[in-house]
N, CA, C and O of each residue as an XYZ file, in Angstrom:
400
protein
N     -22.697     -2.880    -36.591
C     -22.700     -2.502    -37.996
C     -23.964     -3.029    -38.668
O     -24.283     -4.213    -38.564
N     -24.541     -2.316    -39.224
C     -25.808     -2.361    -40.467
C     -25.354     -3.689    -41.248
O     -24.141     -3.888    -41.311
N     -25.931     -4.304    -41.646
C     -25.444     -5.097    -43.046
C     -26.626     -4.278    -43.811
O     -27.674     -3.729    -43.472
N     -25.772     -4.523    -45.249
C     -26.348     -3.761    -46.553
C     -26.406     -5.371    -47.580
O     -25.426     -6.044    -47.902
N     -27.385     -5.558    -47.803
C     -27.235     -6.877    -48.894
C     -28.556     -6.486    -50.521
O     -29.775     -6.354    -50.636
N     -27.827     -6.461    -51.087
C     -28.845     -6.330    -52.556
C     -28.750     -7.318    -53.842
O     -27.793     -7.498    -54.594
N     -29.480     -7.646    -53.850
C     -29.436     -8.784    -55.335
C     -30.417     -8.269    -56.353
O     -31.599     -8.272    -56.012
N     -30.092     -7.809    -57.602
C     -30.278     -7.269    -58.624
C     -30.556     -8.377    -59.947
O     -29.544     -8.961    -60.335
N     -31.508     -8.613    -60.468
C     -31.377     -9.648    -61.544
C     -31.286     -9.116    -62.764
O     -32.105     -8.213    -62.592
N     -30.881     -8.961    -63.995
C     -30.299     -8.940    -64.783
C     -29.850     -9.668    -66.102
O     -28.858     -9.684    -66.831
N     -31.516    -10.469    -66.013
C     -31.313    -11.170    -67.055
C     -30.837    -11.558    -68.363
O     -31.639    -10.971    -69.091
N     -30.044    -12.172    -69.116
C     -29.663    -12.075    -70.576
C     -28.203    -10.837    -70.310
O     -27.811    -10.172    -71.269
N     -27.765    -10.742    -69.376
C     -26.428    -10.255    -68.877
C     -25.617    -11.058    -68.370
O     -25.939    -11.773    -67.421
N     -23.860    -11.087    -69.178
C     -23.289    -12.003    -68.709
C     -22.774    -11.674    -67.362
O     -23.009    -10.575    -66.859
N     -22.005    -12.685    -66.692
C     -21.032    -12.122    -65.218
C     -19.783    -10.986    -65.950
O     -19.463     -9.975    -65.324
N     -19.269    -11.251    -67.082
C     -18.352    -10.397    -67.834
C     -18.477     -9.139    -67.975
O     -17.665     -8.354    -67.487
N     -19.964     -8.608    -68.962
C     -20.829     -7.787    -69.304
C     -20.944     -6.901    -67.616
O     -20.729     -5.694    -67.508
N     -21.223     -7.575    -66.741
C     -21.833     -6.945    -65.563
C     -20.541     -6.252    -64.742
O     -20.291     -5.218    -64.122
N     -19.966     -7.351    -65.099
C     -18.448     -6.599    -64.132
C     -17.593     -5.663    -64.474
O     -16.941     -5.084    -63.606
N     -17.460     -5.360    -65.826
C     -17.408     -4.934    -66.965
C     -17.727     -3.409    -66.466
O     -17.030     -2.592    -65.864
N     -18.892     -3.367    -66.898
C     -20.063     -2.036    -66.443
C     -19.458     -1.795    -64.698
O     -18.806     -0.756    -64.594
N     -19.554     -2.359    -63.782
C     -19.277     -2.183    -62.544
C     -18.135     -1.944    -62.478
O     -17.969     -1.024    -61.677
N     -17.389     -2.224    -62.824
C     -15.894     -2.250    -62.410
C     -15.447     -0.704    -62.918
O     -14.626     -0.100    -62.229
N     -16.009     -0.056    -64.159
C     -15.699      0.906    -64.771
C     -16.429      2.240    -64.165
O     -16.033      3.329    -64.579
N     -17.590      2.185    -63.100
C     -18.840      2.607    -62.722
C     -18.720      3.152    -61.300
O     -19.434      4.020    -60.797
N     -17.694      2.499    -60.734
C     -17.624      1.879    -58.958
C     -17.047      3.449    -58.672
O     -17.825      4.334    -58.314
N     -15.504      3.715    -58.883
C     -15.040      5.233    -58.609
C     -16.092      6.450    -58.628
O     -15.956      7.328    -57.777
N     -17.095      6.531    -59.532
C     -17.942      7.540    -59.886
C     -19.047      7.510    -58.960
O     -19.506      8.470    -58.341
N     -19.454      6.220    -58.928
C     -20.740      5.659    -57.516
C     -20.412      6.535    -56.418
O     -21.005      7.526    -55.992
N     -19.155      5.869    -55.977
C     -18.667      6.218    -54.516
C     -18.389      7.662    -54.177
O     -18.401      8.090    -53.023
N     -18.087      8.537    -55.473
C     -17.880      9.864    -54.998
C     -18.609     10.729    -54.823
O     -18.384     11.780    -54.222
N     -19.874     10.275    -55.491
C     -21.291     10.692    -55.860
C     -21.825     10.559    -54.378
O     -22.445     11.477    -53.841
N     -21.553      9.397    -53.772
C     -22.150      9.190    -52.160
C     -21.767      9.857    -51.116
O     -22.433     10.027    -50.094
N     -20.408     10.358    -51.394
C     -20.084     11.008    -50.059
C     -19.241     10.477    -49.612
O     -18.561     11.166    -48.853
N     -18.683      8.594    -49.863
C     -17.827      7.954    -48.909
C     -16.452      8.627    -48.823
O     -16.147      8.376    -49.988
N     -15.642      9.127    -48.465
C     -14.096      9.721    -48.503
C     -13.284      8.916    -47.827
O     -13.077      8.917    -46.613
N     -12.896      8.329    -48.528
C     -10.819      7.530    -48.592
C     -11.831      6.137    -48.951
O     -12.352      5.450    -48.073
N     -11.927      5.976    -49.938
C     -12.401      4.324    -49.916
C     -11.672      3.384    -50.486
O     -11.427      4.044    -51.496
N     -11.159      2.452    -50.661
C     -10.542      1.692    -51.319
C     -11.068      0.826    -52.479
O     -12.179      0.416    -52.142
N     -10.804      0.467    -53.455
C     -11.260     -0.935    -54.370
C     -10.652     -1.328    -54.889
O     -10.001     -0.787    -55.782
N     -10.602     -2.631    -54.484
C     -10.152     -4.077    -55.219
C     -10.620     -4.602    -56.337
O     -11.681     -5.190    -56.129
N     -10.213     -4.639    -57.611
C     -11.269     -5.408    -58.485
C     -10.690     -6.610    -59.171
O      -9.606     -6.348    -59.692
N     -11.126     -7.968    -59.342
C     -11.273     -9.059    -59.104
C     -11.366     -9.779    -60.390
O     -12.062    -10.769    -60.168
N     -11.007     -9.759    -61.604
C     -11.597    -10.071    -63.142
C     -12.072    -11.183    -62.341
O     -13.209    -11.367    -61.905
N     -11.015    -11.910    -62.209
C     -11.363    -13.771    -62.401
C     -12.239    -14.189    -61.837
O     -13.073    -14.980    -62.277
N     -12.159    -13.486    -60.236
C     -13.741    -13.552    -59.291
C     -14.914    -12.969    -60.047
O     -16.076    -13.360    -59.936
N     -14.440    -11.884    -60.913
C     -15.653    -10.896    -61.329
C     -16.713    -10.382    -59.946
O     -17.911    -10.614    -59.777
N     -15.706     -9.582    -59.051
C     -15.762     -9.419    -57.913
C     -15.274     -7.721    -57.943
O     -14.499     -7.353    -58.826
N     -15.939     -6.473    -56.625
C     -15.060     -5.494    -56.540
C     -15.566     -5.592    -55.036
O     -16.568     -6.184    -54.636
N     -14.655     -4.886    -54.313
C     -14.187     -5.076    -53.193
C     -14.268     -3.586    -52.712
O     -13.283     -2.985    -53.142
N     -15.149     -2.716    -51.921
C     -14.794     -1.644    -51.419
C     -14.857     -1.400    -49.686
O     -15.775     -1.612    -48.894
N     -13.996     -1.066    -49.557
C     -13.195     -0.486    -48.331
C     -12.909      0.933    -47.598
O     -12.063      1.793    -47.842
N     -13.851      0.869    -46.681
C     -13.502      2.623    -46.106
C     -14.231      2.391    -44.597
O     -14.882      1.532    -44.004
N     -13.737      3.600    -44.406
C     -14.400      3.626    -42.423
C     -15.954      3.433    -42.401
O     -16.601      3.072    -41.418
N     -16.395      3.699    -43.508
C     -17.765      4.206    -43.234
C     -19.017      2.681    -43.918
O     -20.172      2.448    -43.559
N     -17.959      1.768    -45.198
C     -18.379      1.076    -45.473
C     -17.515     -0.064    -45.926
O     -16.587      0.227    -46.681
N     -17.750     -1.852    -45.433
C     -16.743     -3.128    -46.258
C     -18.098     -3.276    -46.779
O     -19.165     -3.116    -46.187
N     -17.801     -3.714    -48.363
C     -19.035     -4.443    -49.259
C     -17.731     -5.106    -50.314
O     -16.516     -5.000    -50.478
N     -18.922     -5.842    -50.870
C     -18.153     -7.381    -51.903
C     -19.485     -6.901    -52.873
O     -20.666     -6.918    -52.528
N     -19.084     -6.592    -53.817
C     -20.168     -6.923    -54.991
C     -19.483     -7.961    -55.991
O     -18.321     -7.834    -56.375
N     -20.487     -9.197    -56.440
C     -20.413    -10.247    -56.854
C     -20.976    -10.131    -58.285
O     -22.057     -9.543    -58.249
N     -20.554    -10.547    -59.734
C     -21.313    -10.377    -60.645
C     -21.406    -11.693    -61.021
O     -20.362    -12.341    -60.929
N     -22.569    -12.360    -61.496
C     -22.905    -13.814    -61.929
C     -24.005    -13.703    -63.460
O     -25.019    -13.012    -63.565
N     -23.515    -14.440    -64.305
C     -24.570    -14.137    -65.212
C     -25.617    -14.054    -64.575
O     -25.797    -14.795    -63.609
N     -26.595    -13.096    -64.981
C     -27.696    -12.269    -64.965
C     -27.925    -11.837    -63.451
O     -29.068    -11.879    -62.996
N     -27.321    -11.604    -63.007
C     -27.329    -11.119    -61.386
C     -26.103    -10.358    -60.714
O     -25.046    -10.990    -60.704
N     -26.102     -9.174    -60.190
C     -25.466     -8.738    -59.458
C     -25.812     -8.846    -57.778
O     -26.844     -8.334    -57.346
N     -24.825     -9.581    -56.848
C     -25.475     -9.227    -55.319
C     -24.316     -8.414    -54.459
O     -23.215     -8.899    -54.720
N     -24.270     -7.791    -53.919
C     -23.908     -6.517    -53.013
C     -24.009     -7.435    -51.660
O     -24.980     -8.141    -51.388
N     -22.898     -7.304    -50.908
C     -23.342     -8.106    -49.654
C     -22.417     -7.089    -48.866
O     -21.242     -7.268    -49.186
N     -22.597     -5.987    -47.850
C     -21.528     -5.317    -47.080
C     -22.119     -5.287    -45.837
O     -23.153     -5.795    -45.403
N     -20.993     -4.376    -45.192
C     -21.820     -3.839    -43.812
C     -21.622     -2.499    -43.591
O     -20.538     -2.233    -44.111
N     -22.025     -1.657    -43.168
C     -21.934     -0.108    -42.339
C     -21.433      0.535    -41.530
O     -22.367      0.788    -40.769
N     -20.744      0.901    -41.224
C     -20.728      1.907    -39.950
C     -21.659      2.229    -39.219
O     -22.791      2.299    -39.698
N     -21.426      2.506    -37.882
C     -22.723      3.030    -37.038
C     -22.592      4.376    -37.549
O     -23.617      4.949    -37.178
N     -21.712      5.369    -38.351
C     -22.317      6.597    -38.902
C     -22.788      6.479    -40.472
O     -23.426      7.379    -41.019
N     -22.464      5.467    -41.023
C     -23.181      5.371    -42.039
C     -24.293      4.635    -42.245
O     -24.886      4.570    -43.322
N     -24.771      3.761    -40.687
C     -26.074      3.420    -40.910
C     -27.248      4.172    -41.321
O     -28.023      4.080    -42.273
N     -27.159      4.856    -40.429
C     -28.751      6.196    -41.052
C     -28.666      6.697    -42.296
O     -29.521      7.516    -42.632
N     -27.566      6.294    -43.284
C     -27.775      6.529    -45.123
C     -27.956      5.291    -45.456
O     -27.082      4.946    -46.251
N     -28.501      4.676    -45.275
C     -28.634      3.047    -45.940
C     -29.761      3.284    -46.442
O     -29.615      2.798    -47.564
N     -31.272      3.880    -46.387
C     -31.665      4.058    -47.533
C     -31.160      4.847    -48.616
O     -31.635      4.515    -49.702
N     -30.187      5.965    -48.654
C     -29.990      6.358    -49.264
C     -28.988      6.080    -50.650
O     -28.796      6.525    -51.782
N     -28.415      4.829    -49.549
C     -27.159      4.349    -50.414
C     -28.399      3.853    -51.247
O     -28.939      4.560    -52.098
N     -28.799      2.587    -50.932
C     -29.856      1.727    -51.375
C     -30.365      2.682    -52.907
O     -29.987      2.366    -54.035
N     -31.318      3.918    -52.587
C     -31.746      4.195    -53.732
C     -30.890      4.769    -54.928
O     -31.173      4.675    -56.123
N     -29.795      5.376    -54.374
C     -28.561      5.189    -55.006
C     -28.506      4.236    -56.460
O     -28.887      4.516    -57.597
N     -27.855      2.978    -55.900
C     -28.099      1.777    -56.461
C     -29.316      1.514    -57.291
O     -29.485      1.203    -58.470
N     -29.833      1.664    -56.625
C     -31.306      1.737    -58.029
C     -31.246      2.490    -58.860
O     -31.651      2.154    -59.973
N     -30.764      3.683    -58.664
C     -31.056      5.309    -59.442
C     -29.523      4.603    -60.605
O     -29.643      4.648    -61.829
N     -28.701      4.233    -60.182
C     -27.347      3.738    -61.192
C     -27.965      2.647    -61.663
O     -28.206      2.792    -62.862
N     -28.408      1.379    -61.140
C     -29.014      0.185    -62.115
C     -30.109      0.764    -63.017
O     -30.056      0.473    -64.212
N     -31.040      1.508    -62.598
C     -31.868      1.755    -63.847
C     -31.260      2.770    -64.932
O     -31.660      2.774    -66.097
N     -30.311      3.588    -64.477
C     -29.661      4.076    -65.461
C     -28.434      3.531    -66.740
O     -28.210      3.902    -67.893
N     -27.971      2.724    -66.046
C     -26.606      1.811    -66.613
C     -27.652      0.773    -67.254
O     -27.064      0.466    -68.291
N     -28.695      0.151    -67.246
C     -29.670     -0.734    -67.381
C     -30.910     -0.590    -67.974
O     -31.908     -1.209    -67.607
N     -30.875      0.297    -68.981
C     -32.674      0.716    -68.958
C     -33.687     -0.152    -69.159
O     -34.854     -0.153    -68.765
N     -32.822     -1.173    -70.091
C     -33.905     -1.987    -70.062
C     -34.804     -3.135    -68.912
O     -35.812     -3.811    -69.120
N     -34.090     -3.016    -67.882
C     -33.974     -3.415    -66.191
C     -35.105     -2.528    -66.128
O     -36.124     -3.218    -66.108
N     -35.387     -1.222    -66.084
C     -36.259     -0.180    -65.786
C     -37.745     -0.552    -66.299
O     -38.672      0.240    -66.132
């Protein structure tokens, strides 16, 4: 399996604010990608979401001013890992402009 790891900074954003945005964001991400049957867990107190499917396990973590993404892949979803990747960018600079 691929590992997928991303850390995003986000300065003058709380862990609340971030999880907040993510937590409300995550269903729409994932359908947009392609993943089919995925699961998510979401976490207030951790300020944590949790997604689950054949194709991908990831933990996204929100901490004031930082989001980090830590998962792994499938051997059929390795060869989209850039794609996920710009993904993620294409949603942080959008949800974020001032990040941009």
């Amino acid at each position: 399996m691929a590992s997928l790891q991303k850390k995003v900074q986000l300065p003058g954003k709380s862990a609340q604010q971030l999880y907040d945005k993510v937590s409300v964001d995550i269903d729409r991400f994932l359908e947009k990608s392609g993943i089919s049957k995925f699961e998510i867990q979401r976490d207030a107190q951790k300020k944590q979401v949790r997604i689950k499917s054949s194709m991908v396990n990831a933990t996204l973590s929100c901490t004031d001013g930082c989001m980090e993404l830590d998962g792994k892949l499938s051997l059929l979803a390795s060869p989209f890992k850039s794609k996920i990747e710009e993904g993620i960018e294409k949603w942080v600079r959008k949800s974020f402009p001032e990040k941009a």
